[in-house]
C-alpha positions in Angstrom: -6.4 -46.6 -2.3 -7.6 -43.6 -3.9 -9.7 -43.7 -6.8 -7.9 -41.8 -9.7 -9.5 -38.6 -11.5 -10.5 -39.0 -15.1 -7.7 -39.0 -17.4 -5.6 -39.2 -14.4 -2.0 -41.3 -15.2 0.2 -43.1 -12.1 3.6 -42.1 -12.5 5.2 -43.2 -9.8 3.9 -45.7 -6.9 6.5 -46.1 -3.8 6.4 -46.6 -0.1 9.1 -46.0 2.6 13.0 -47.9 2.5 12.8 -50.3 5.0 16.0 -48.4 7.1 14.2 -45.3 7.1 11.7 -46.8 10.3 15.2 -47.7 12.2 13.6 -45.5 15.1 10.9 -47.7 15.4 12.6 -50.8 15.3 15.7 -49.5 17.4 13.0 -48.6 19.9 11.3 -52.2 20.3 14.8 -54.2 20.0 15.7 -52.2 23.0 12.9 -54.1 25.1 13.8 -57.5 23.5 16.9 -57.0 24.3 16.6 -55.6 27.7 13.8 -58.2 28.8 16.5 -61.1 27.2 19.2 -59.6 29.5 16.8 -59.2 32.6 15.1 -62.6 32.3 18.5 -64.0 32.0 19.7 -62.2 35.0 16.6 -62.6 37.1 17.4 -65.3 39.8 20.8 -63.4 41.1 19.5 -59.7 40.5 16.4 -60.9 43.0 19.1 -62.3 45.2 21.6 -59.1 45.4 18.2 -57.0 46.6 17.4 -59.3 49.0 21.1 -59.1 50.5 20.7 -55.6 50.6 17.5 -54.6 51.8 17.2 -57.8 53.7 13.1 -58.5 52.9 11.9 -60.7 50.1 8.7 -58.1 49.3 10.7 -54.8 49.6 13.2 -56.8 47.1 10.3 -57.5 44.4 8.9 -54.1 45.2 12.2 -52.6 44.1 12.0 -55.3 40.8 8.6 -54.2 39.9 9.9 -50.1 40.4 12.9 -50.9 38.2 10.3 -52.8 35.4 8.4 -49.9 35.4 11.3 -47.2 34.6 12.8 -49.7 31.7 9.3 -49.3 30.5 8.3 -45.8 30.8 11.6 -43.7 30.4 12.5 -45.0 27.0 8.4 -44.3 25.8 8.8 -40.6 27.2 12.1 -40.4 25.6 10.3 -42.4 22.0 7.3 -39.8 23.1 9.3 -36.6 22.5 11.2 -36.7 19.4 7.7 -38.3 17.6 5.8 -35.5 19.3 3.0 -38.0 20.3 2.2 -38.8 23.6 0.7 -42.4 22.7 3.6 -44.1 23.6 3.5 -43.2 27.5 -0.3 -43.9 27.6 0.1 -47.2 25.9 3.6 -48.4 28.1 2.1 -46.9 31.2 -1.2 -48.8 30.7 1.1 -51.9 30.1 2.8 -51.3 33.2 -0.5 -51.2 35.5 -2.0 -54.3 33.9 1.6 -56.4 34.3 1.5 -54.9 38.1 -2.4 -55.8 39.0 -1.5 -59.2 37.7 1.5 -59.4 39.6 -0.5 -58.3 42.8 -3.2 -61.2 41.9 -0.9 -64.4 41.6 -1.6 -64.2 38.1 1.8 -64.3 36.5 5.4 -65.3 38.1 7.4 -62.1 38.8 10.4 -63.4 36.6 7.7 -63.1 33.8 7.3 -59.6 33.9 10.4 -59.8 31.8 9.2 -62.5 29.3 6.0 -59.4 28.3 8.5 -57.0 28.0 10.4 -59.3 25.1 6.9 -59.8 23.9 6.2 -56.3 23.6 9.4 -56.1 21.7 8.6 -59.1 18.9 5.1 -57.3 18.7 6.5 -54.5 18.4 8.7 -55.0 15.3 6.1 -56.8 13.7 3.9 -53.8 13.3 6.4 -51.6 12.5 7.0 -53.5 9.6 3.2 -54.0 8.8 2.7 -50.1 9.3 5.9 -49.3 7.1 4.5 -51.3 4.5 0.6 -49.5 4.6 2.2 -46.3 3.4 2.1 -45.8 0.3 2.7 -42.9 -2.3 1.3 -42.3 -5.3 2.6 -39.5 -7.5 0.2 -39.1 -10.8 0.1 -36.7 -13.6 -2.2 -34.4 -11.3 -1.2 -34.3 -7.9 0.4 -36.3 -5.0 -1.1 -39.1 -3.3 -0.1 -39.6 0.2 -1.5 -41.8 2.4 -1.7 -44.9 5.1 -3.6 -47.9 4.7 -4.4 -49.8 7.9 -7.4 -51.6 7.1 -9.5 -51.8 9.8 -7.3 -50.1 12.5 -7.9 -46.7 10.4 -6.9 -44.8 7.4 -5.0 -41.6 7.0 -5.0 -39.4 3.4 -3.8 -36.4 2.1 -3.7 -35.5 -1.7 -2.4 -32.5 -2.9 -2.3 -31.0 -6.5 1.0 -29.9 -7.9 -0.4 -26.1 -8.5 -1.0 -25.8 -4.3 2.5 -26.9 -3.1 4.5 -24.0 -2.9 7.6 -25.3 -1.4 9.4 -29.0 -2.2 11.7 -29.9 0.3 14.6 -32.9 0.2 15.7 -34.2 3.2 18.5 -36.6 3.3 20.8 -37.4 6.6 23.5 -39.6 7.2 21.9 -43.0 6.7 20.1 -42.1 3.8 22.9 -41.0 2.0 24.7 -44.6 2.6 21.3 -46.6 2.2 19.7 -43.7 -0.7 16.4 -42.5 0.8 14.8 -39.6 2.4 11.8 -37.8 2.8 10.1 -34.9 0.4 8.4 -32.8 1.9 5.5 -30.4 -0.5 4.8 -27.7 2.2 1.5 -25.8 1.1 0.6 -22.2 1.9 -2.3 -23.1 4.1 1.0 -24.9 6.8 1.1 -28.2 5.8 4.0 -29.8 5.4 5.8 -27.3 8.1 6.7 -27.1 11.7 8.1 -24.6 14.3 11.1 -25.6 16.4 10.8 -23.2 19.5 13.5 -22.3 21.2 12.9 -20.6 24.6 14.3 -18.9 27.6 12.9 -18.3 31.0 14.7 -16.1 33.7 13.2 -15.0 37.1 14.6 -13.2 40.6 12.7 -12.5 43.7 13.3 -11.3 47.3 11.3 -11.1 50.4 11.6 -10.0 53.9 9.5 -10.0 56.4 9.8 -8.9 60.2 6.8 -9.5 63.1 4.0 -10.7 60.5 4.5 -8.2 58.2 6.3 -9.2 54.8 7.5 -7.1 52.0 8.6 -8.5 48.4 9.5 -7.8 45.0 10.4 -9.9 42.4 11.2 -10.2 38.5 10.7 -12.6 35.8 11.9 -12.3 32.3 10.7 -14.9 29.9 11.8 -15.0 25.5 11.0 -17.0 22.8 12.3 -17.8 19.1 10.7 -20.1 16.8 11.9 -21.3 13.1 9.3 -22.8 11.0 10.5 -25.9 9.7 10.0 -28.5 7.1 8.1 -31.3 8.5 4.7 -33.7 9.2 3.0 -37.1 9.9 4.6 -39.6 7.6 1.5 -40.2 5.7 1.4 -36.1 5.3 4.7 -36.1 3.8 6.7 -38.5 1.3 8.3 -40.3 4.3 11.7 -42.4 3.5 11.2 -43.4 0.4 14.0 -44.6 -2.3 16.0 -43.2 -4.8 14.5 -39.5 -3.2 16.5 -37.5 -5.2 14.7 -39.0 -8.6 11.2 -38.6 -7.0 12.1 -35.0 -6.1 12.9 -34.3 -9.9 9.7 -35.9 -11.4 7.6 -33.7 -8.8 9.8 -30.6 -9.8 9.2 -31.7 -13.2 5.3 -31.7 -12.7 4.8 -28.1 -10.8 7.2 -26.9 -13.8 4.5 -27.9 -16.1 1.9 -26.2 -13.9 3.7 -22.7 -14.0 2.2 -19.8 -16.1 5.1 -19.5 -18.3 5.0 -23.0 -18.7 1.2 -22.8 -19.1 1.2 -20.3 -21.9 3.9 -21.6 -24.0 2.0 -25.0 -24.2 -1.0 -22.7 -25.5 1.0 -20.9 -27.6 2.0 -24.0 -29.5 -0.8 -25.6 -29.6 -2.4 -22.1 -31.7 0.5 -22.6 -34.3 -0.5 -26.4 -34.9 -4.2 -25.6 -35.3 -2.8 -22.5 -38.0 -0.3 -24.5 -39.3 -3.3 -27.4 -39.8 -5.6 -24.5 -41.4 -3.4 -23.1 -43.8 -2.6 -26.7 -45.5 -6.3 -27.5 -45.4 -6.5 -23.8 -47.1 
């Protein structure tokens, strides 16, 4: 945790509603699932391809192919929408250590599926032990944002009310059944923002040639938009938390304080008190 600055109050301490991580748990329940239904299904899937392509190696060849892709394609899909490409390393690097011990008699081929409902427990489990390391501490200064993973790493970001120059409420579907959502104080240096790119490609070309000798000419067109949006890392941002729309007041209620108007009125009064105190001393 961060140490606070003298004089510095805690207003607020929350961390992210439990359904705001669905993604992440979605994502692993899919492989318990999956490796339930596979291991379940094991003995007459292994038979069916060995009907059909007639060989008892081509058969766990085809097993061991059809592993992989339940592995991978869900981690490229998981990969894209969270921008990371972790999630392919790490289920790719999965997928070669399950094979090599395949290949080496070290595990049964049925229990290829008994790791990938292991992945899936483990999985859910640290989701839940990552949800709870963020935490968000809004003080009378600035905004505390940060994730606390011990010795596996530590992410941090404060910001002070007078740099954000944009606060940012987003609420979808489930967060307006379940009350949560994410605040996002977007700074002019970029943080807190993101482009979405949207982007067309278009190209012809011809050619002809006649006794070694060729003649071409071709065309390519390319465009590209981008909108800057309101985004970041979870532990850059006030990720999922609860009752958002009560957090997003106190903060507005802080950078309100912080504006020049604000500023000089404060001074203001505090000039008539110490007049107000002279004159009755006088």
């Amino acid at each position: 945790m961060r140490k606070l600055l003298k004089g510095e109050k805690v207003l607020e301490v929350v961390s992210p509603h439990p359904i705001s991580f669905w993604p992440y748990y979605a994502f692993f329940l899919y492989y318990i699932v999956i490796g339930g239904y596979m291991y379940s299904k094991y003995d007459d899937l292994l038979q069916s391809l060995m009907n059909i392509v007639g060989s008892s190696l081509i058969a766990s060849i085809l097993l061991v192919a059809l592993w992989w892709l339940i592995l991978i394609i869900p981690a490229v899909i998981f990969a894209l929408l969270q921008i990371s490409s972790k999630w392919v390393i790490l289920y790719t690097l999965i997928a070669v250590i399950g094979t090599y011990a395949l290949t080496t008699h070290k595990i049964a081929l049925g229990h290829i599926w008994l790791i990938t409902i292991g992945l899936g427990v483990l999985g859910v489990i640290f989701t839940e032990l990552y949800r709870r390391a963020h935490k968000y501490i809004i003080t009378d200064k600035r905004i505390i944002m940060g994730t606390y993973l011990g010795l596996f790493g530590t992410y941090k970001r404060d910001i002070l009310y007078s740099k954000i120059e944009d606060l940012v409420l987003k609420q979808g579907f489930l967060g307006k059944i379940f009350n949560y959502g994410t605040i996002v104080p977007a700074t002019a240096s970029g943080l807190g923002t993101g482009i979405d790119v949207a982007k067309a490609e278009a190209g012809v070309g011809v050619g002809a040639g006649k006794e070694g000798v060729g003649v071409g000419a071709g065309i390519a067109v390319g465009g590209e938009r981008g909108v800057v949006m309101p985004r970041g890392r979870s532990w850059f941002i006030l990720y999922g938390v609860p009752d958002p729309q009560r957090i997003y007041d106190l903060l507005i209620a802080q950078m309100q304080e912080r504006e020049p108007a604000q500023y000089l009125q404060k001074q203001v009064e505090l000039l008539e008190k110490l007049v107000e105190k002279k004159e009755e001393e006088e």
